[in-house]
N, CA, C and O of each residue as an XYZ file, in Angstrom:
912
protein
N      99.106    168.098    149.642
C      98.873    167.007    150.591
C      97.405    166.583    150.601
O      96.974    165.432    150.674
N      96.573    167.960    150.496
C      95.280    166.964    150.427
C      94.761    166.240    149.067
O      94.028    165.252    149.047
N      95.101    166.686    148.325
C      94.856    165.729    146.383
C      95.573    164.429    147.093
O      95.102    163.307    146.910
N      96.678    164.627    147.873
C      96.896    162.983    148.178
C      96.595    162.141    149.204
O      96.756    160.935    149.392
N      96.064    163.153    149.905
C      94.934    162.202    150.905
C      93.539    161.737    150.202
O      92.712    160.909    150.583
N      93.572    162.613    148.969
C      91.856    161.963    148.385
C      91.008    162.951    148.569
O      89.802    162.771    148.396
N      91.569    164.266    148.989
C      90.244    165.076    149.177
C      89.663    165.297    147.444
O      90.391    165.435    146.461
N      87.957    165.272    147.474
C      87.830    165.208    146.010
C      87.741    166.982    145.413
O      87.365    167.217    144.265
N      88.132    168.074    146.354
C      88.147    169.461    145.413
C      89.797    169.470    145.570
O      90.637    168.776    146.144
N      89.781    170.835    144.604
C      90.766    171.817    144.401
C      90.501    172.658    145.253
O      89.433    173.174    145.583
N      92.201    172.860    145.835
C      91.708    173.987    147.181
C      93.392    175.109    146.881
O      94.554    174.724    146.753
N      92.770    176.637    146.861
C      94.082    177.179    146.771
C      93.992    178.397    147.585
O      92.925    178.832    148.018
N      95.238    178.984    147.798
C      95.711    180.143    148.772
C      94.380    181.148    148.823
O      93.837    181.674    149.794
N      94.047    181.213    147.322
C      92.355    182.493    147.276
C      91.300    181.918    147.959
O      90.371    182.615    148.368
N      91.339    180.787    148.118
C      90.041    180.988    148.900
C      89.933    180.783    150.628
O      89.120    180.174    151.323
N      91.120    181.571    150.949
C      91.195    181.556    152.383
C      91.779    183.024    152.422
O      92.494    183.579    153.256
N      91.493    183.249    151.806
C      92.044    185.178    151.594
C      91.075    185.716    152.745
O      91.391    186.039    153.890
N      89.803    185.729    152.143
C      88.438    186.062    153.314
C      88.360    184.965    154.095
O      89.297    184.238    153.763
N      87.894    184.594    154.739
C      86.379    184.277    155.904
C      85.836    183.487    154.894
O      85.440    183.983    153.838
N      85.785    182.232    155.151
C      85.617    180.772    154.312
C      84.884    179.863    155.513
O      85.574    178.923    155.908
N      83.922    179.982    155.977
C      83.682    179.236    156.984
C      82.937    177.648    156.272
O      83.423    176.559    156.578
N      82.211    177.717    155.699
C      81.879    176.569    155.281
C      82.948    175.583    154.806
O      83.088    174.449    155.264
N      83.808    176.226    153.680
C      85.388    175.446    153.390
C      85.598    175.177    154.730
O      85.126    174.087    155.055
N      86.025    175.657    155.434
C      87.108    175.506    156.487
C      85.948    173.948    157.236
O      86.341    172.797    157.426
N      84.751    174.421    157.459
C      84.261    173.408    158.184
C      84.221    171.927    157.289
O      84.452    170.836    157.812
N      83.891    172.114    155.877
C      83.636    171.268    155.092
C      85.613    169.903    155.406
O      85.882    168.705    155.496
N      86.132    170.862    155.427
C      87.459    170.539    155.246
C      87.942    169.341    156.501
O      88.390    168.199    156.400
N      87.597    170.250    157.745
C      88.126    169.742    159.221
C      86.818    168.439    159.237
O      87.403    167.432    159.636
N      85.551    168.140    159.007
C      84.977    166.790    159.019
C      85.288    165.988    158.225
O      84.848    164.889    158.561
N      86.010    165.948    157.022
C      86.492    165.312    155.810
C      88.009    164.868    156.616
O      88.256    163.698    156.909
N      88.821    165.860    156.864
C      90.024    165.451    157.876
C      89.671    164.392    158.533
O      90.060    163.283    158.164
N      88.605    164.611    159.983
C      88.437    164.075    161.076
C      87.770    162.971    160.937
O      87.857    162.333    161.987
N      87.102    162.392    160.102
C      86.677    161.261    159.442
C      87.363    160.639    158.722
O      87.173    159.423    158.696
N      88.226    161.118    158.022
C      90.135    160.295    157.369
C      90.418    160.049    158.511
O      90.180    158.851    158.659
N      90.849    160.534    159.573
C      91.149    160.129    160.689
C      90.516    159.229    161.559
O      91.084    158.624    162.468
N      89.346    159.155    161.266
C      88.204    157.876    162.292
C      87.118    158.374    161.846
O      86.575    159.437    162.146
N      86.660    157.181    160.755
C      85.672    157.734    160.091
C      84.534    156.564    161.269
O      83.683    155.898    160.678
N      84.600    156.463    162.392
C      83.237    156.300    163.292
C      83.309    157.423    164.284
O      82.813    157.144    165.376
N      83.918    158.887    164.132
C      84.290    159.901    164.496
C      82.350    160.672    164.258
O      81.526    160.612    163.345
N      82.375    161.316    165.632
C      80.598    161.994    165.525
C      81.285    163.266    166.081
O      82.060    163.509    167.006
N      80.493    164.152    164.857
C      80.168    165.629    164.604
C      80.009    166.042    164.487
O      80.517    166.283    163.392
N      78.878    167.517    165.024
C      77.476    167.764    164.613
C      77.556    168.054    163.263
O      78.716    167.901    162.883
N      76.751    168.438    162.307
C      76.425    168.824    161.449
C      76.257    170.271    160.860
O      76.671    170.966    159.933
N      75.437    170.317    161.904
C      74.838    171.885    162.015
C      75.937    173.451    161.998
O      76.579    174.001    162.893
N      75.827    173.630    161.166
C      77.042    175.359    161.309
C      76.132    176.344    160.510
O      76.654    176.952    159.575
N      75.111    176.507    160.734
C      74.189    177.647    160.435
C      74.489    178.992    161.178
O      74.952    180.048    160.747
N      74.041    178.584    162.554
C      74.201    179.954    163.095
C      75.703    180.069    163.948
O      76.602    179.314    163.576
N      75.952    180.957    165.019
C      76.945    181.270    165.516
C      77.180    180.280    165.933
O      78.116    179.592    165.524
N      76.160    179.848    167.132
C      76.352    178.973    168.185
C      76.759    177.757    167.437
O      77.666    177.080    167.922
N      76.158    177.355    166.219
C      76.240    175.653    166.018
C      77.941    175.882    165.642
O      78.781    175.006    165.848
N      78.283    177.380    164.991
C      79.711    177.300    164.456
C      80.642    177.077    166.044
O      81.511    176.220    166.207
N      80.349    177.723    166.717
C      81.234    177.982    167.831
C      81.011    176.230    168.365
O      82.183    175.897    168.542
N      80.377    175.326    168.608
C      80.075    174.291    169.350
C      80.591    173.085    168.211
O      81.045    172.047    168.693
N      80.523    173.217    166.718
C      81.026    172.689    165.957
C      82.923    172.675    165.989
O      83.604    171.655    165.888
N      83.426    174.024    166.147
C      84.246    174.101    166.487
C      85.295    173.556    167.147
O      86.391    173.138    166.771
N      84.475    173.680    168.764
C      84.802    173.346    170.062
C      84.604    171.410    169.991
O      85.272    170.787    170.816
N      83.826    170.706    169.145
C      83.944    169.378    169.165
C      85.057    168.930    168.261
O      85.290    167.770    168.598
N      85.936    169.303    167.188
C      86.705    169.070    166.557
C      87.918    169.416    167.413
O      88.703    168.472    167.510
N      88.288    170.565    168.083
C      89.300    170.655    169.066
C      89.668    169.757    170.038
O      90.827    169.407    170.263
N      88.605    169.355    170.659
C      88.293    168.501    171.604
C      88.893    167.106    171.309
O      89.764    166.402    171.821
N      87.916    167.000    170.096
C      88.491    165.598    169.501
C      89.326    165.160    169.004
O      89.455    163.968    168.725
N      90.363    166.367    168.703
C      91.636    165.907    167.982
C      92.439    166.164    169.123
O      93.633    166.001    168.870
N      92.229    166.472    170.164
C      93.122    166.599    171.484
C      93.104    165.335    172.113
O      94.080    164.833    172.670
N      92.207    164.928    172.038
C      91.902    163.648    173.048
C      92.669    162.439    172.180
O      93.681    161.777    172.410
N      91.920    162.458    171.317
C      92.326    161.324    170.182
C      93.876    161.078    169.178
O      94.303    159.944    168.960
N      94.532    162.270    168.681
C      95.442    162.590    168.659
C      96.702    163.266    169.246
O      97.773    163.313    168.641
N      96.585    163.550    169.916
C      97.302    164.624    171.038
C      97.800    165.947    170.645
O      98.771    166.458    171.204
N      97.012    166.633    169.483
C      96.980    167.654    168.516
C      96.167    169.129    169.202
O      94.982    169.461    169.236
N      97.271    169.698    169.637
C      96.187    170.837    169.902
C      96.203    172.075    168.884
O      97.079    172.549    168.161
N      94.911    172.384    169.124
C      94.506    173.524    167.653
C      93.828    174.335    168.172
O      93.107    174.218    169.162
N      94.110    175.602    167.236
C      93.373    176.685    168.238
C      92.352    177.223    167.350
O      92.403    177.663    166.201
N      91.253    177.042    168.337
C      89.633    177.109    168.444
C      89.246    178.639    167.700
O      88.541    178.710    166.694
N      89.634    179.411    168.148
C      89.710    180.818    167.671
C      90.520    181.114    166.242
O      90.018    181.848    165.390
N      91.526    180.621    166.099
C      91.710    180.836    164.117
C      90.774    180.386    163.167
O      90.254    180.943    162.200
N      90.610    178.596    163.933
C      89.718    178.173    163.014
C      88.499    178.730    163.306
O      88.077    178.835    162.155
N      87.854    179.049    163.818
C      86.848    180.167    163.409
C      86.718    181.440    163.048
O      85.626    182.008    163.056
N      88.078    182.137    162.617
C      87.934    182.798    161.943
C      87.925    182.870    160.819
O      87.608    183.929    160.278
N      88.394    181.379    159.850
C      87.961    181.095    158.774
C      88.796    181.464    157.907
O      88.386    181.182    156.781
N      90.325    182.246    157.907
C      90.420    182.986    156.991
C      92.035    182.304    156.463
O      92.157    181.091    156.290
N      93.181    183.263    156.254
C      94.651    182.336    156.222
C      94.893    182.123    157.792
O      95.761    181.257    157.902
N      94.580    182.454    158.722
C      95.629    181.850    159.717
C      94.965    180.145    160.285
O      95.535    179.264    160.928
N      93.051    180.230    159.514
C      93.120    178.514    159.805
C      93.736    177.466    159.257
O      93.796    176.351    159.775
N      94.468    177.960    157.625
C      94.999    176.853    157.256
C      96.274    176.835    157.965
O      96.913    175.885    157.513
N      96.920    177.426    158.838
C      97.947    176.922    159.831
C      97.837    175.387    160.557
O      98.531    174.370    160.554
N      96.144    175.954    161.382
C      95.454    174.770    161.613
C      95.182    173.609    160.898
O      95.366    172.537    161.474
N      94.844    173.618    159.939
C      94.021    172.912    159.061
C      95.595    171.895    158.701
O      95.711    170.671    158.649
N      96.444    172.776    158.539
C      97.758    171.928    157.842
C      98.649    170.989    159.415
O      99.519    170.139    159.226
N      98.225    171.358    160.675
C      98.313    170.460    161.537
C      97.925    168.824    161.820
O      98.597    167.856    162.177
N      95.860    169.112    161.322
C      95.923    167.792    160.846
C      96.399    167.230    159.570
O      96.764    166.060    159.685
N      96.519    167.830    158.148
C      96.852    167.377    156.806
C      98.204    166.712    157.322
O      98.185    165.482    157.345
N      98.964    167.119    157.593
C      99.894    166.452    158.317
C     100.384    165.357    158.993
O     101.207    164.456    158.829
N      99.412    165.836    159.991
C      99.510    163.611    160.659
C      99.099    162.663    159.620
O      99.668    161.600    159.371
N      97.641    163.330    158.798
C      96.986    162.301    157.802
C      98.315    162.253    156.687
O      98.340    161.241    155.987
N      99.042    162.918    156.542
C      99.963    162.675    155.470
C     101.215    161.727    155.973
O     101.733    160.696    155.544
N     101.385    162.392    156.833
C     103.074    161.248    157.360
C     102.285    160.151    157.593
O     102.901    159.236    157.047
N     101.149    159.637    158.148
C     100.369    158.254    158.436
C     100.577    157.696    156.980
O     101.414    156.806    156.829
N     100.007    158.072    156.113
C      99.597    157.643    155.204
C     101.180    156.888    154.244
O     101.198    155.882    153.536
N     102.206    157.724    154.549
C     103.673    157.879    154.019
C     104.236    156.165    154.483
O     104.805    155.248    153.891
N     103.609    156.434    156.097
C     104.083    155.352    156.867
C     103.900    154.003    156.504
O     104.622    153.025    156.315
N     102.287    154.361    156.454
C     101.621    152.850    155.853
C     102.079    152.760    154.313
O     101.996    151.624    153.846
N     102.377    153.396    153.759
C     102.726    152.828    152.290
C     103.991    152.190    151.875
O     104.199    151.301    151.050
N     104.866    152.921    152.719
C     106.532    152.416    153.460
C     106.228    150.813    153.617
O     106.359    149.926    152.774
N     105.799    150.741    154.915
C     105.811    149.815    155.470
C     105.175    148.467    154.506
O     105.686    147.359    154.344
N     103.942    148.985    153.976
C     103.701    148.093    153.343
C     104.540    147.422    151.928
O     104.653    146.305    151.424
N     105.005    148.732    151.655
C     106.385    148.108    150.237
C     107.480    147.242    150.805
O     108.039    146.249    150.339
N     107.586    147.697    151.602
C     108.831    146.388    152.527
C     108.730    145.261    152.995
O     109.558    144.410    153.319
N     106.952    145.345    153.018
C     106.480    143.676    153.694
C     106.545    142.826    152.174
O     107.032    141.702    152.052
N     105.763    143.871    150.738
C     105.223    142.929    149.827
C     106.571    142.141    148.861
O     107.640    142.746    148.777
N     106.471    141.346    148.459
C     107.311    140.763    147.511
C     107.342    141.732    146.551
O     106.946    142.879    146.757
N     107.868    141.274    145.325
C     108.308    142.501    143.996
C     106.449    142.073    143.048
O     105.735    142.911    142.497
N     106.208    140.786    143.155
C     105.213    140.660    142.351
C     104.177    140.647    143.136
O     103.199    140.394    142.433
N     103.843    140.801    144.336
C     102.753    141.101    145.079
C     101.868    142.503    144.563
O     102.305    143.591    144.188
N     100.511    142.041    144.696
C      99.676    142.792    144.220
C      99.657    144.642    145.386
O      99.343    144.662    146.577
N      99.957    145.547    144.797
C     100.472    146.388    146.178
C      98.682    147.221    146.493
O      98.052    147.931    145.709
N      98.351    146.846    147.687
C      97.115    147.394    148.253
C      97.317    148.268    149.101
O      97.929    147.786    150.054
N      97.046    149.590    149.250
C      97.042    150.910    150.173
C      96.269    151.372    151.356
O      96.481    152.230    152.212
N      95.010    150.270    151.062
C      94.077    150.810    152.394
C      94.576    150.590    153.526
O      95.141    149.525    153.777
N      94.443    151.619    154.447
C      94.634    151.427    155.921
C      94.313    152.215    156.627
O      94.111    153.367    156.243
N      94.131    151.739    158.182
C      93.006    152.564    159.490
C      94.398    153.279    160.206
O      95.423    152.960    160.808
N      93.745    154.354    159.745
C      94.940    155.416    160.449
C      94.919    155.077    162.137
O      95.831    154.578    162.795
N      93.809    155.439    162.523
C      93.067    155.434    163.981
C      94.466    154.417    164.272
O      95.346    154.920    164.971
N      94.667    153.123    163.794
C      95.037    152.030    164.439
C      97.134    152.009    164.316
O      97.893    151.086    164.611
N      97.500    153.553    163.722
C      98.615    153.937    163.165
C      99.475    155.035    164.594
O     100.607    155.514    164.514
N      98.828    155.131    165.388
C      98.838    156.264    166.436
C     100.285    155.958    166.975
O     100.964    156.984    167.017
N     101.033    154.665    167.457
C     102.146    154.214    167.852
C     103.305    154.427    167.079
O     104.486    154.487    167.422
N     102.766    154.531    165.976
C     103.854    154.615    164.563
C     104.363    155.887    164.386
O     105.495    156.122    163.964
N     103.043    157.207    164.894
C     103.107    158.087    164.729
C     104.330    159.305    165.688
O     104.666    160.481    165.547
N     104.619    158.329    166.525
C     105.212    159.573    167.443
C     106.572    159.747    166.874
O     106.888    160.881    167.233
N     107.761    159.140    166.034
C     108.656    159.348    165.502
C     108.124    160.300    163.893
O     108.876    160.864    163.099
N     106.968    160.218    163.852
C     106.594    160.953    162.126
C     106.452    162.926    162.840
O     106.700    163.938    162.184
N     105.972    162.857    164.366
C     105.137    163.787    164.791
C     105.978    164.985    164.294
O     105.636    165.899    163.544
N     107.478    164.689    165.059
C     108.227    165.941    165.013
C     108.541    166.147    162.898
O     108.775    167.332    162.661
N     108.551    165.757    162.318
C     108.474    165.835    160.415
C     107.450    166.636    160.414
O     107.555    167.776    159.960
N     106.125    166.092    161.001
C     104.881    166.770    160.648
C     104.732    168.143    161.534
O     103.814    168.902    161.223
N     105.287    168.370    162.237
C     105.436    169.675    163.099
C     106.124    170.628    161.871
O     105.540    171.565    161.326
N     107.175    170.277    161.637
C     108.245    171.028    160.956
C     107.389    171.164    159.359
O     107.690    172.014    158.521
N     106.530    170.361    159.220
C     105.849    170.425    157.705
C     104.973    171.611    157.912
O     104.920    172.451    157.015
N     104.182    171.787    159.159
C     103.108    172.652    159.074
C     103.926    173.972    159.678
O     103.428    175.055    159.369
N     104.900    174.000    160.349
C     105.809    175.809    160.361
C     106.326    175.964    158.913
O     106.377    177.108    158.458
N     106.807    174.674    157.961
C     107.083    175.591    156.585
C     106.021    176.079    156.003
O     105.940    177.146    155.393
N     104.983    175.090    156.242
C     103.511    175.354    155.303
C     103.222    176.741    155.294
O     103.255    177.506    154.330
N     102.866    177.036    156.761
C     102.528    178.079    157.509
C     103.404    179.246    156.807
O     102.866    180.016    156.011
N     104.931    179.354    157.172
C     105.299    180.370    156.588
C     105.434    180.562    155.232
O     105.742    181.690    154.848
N     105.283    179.786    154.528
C     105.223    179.861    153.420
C     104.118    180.673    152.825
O     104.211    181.585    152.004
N     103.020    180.154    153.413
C     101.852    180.854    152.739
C     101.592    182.256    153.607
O     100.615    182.868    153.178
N     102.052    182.696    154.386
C     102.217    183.817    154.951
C     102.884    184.787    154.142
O     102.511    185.957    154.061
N     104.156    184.168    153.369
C     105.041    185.004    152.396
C     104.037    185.011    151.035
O     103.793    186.123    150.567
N     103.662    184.264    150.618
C     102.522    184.286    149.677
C     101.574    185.116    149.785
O     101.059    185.528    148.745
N     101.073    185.600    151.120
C      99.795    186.777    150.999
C     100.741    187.916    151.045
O     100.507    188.604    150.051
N     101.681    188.418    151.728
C     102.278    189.052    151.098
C     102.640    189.248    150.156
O     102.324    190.313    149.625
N     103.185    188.648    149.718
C     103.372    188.576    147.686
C     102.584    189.748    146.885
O     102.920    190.703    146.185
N     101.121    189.076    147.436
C     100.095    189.521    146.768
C     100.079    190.801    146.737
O     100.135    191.464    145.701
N      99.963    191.462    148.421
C     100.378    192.966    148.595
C     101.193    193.683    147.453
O     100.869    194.586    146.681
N     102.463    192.910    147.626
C     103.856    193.508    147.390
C     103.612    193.923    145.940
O     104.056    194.951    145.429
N     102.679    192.791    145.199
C     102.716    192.758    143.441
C     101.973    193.978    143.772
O     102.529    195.061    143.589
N     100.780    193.927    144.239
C      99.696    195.538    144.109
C     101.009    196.402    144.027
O     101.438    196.818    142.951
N     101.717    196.682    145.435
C     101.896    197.761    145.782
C     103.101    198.285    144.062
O     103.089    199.349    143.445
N     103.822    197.223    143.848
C     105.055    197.325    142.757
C     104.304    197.631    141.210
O     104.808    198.176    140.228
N     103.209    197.188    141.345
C     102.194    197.599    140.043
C     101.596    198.813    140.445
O     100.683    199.190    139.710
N     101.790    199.325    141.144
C     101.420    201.019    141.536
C     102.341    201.902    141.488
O     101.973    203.076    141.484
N     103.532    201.654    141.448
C     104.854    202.351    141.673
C     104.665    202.377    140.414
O     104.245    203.464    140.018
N     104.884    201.223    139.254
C     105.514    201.198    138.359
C     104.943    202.210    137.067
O     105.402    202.791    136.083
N     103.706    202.020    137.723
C     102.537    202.861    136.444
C     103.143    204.140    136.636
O     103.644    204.704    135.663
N     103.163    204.716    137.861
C     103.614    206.479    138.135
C     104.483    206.382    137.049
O     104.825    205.326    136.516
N     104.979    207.981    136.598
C     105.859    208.384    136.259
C     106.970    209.509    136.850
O     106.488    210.622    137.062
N     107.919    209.396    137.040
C     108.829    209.867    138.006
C     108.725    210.968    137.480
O     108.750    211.256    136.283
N     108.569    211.804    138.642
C     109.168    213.351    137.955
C     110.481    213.958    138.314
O     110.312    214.651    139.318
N     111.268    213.976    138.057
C     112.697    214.313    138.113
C     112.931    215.497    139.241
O     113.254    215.484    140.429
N     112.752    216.072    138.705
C     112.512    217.676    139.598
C     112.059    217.773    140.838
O     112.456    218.666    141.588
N     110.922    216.608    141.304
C     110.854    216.773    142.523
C     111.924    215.699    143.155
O     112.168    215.911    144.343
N     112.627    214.541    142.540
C     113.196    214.044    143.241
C     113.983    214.520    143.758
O     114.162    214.366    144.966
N     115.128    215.680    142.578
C     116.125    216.513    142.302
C     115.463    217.565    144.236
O     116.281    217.756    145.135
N     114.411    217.883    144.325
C     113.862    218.776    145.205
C     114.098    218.265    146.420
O     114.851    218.815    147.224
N     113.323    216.907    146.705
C     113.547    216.009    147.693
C     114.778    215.460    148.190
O     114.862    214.679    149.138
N     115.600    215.847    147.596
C     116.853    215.203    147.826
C     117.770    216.239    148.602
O     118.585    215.972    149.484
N     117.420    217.618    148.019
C     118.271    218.961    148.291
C     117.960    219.444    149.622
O     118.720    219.993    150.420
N     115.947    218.974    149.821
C     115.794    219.270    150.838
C     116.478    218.441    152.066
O     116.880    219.004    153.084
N     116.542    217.352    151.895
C     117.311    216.249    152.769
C     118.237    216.365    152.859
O     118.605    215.811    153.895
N     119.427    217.048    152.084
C     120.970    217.783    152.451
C     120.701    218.469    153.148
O     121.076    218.180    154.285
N     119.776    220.018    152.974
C     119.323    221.134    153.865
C     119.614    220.651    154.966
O     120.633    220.944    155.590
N     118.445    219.573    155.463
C     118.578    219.198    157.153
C     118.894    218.587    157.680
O     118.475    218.405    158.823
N     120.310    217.574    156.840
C     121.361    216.938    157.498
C     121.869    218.001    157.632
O     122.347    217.886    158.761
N     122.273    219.568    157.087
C     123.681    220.649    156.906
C     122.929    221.072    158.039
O     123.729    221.294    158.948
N     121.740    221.288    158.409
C     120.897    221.957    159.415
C     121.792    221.155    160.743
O     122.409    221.740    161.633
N     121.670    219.889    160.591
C     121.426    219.409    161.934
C     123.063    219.119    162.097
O     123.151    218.745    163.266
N     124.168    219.104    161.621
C     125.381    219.355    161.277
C     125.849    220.601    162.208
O     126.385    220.651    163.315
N     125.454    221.499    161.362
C     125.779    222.725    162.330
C     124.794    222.646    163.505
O     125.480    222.858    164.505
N     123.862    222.499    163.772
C     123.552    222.426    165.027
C     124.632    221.446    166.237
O     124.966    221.760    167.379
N     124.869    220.560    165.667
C     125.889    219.625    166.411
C     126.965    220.128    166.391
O     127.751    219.698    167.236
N     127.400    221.086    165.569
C     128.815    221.689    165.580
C     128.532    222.713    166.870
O     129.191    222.762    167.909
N     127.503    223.424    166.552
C     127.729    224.727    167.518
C     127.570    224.088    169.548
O     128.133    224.177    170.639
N     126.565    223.573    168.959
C     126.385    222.315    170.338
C     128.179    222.293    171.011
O     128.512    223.082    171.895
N     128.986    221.450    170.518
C     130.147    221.188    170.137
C     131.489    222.212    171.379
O     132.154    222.001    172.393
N     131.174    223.468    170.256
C     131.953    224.741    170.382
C     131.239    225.303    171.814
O     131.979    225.922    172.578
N     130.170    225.155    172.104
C     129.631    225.969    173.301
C     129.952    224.953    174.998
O     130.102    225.540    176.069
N     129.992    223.513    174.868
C     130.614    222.933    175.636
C     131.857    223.045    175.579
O     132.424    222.610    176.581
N     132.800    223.644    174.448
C     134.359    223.567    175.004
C     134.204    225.057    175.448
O     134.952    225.323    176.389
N     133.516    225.983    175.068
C     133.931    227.064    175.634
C     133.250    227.050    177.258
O     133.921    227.658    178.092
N     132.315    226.573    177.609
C     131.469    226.197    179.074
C     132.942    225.315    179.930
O     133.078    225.330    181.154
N     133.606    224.830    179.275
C     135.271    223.814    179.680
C     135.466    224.883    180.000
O     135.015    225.216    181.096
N     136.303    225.998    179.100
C     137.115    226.812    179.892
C     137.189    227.844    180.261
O     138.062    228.710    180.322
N     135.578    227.672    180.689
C     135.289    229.506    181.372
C     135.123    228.068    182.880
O     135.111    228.506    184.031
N     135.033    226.767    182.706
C     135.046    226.502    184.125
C     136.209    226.176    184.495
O     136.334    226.228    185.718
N     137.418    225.754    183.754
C     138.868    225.533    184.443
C     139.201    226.756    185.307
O     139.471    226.765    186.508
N     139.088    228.329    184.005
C     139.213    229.380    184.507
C     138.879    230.056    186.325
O     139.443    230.830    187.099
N     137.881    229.366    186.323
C     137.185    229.347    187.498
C     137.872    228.565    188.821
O     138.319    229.008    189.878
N     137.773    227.432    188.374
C     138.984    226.130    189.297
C     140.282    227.091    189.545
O     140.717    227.212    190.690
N     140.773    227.641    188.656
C     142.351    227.897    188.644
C     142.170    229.345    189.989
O     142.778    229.553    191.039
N     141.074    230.066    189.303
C     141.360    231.521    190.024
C     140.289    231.004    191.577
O     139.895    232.007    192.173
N     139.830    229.679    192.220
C     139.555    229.155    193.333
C     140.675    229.135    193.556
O     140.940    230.197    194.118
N     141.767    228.385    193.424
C     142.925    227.337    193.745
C     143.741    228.647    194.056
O     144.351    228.677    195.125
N     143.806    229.748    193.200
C     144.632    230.612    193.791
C     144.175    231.403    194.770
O     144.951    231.656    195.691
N     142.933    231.920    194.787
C     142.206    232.580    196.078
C     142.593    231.455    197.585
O     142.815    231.951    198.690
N     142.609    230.065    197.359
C     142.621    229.054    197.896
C     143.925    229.173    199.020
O     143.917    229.171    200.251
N     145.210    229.292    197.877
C     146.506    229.220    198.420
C     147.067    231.253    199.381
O     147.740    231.535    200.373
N     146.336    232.065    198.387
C     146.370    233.308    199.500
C     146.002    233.296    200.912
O     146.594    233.840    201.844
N     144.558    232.345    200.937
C     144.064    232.371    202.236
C     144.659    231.495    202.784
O     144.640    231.610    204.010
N     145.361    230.386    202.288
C     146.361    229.463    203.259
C     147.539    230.551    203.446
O     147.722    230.641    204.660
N     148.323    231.324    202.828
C     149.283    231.796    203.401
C     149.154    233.023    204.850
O     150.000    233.150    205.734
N     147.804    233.829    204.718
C     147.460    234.616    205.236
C     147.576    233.816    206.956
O     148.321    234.014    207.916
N     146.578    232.989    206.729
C     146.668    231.958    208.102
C     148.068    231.575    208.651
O     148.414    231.606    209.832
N     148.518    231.352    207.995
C     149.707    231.148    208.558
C     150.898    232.384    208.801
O     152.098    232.515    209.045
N     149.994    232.962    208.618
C     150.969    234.483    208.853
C     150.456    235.196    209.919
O     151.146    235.793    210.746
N     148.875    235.122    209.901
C     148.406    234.929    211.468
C     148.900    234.201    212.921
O     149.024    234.487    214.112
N     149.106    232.985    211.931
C     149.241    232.022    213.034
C     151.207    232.434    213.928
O     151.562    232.468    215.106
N     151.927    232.649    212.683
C     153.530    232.979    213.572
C     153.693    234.102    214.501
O     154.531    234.286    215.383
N     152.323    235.081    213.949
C     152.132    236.659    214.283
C     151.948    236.640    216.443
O     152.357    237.375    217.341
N     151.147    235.404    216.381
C     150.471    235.064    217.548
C     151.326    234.399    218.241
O     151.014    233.956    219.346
């Protein structure tokens, strides 16, 4: 999306691996000036403060002006989770741009000379049926390149496996031991098992020889009671 907005570098997944602060800033004034290029923003990202206040005016301004909110804290951290951000505005600038080129093929005749320039700024009305496309563009973006740094992991980790060489014997080991203490925990659940049915009927036993102590002392009473 940005080669087709005109940005003039090459930009790829590596160089947002680290903490890219200059990219990232270089990127969001190049955006925000596609977007309204009579758009004012400091310059300055030397030290913390100018980064943090540089920051905080691009948030600002794409809130007010677009109704885009972005969070202040990724993009300064510079790293993959700003191009989440970053692909929020690529986005509007892309469906705008989609819009105006649409629109304009439908106005021109077949032999009309076809001209592309146009003021986004002045596209904002057009935009609220593109918004929800461009929402849904920057959650695929997003996850996408999320599965991509993983990737990266995954290749390390599968190019580390692969070099080992298996040793048989301990798998053969590892495996026997893992029967061991399922058979372990087997009989433990068995005996578990056997000691609640026998705890059953040492307590029925109990119930039964109540119930009969129970019915002696009812007869006794009443043998009292005719006696009297």
């Amino acid at each position: 999306m940005m080669r087709a907005l005109g940005y003039p570098r090459l930009i790829s997944l590596e160089n947002f691996r680290y903490s890219n602060f200059s990219l990232v800033a270089e990127i969001l004034q190049w955006l925000v000036k596609r977007y309204d290029p009579n758009a004012e923003l400091p310059d300055d990202i030397d030290t913390e403060q100018d980064r943090v206040i540089f920051i905080k005016s691009i948030v600002q301004f794409m809130a007010t002006k677009a109704y885009i909110k972005l969070n202040a804290r990724k993009l300064y951290m510079a790293d993959g989770y700003a191009v989440k951000e970053l692909l929020k505005l690529t986005s509007l600038l892309y469906e705008a741009m989609k819009t105006k080129v649409e629109n304009d093929l439908e106005s021109l005749d077949e032999d009309s000379h076809m001209n592309f320039n146009f003021d986004i700024s002045s596209k904002l009305g057009d935009l609220k049926i593109t918004r929800h496309l461009a929402s849904e563009i920057t959650m695929k973006g997003a996850s996408l390149y999320d599965l991509l740094l993983k990737e990266i992991d995954l290749r390390e980790n599968r190019s580390s496996v692969l070099s080992k060489q298996l040793d048989i014997t301990e798998i053969e080991q590892g495996i026997k031991n893992a029967t061991k203490g399922l058979e372990e925990e087997i009989q433990k659940t068995n005996t578990m098992i056997e000691n609640i049915a026998a705890d059953e009927a040492n307590l029925e036993a109990k119930i039964e020889k109540r119930k009969m102590d129970l019915e002696r002392n009812q007869k006794r009473l009443q043998t009292l009671k005719s006696v009297r």
